[in-house]
N, C-alpha and C positions, 0 to 999 in steps of 0.2 A: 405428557400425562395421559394415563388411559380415560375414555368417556364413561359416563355412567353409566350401568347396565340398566336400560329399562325395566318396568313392568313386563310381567310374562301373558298375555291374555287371556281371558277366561273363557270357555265358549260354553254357550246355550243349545239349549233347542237339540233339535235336528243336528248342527255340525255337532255336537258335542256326543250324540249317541252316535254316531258315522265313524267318530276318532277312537270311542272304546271302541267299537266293533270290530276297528284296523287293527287296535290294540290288542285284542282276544285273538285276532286270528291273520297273524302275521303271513304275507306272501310266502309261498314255497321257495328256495333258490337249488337249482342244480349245484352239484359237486363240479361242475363244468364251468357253471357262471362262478363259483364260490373263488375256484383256482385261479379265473381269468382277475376276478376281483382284486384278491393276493397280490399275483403277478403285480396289477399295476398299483394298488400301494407301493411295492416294494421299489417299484420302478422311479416314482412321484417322490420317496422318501432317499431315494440315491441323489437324487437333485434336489434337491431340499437344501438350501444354506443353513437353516434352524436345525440345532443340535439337541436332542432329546435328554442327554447324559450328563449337558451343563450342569 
């Protein structure tokens, strides 16, 4: 049987202004990292036992 999902946590203060502001203004990614990125999903999901299409 699966565990229960906890509580998600709330944050305050300070982290909590830091995680919108991550959130407003996501990292840049190269079309270069993006590709490599792909790539290795795609590579991770070829060895993958778990079938998406079950």
């Amino acid at each position: 049987m699966a565990r229960p999902i906890k509580e998600t946590p709330i944050l305050y203060g300070e982290d909590a202004r830091r995680f919108e502001e991550l959130m407003k203004h996501p990292r840049k990614v190269s079309s270069k990292e993006l590709e490599r990125r792909e790539k290795d999903y795609e590579y991770f999901k070829s060895i993958s036992k778990f079938d998406c299409n079950e």
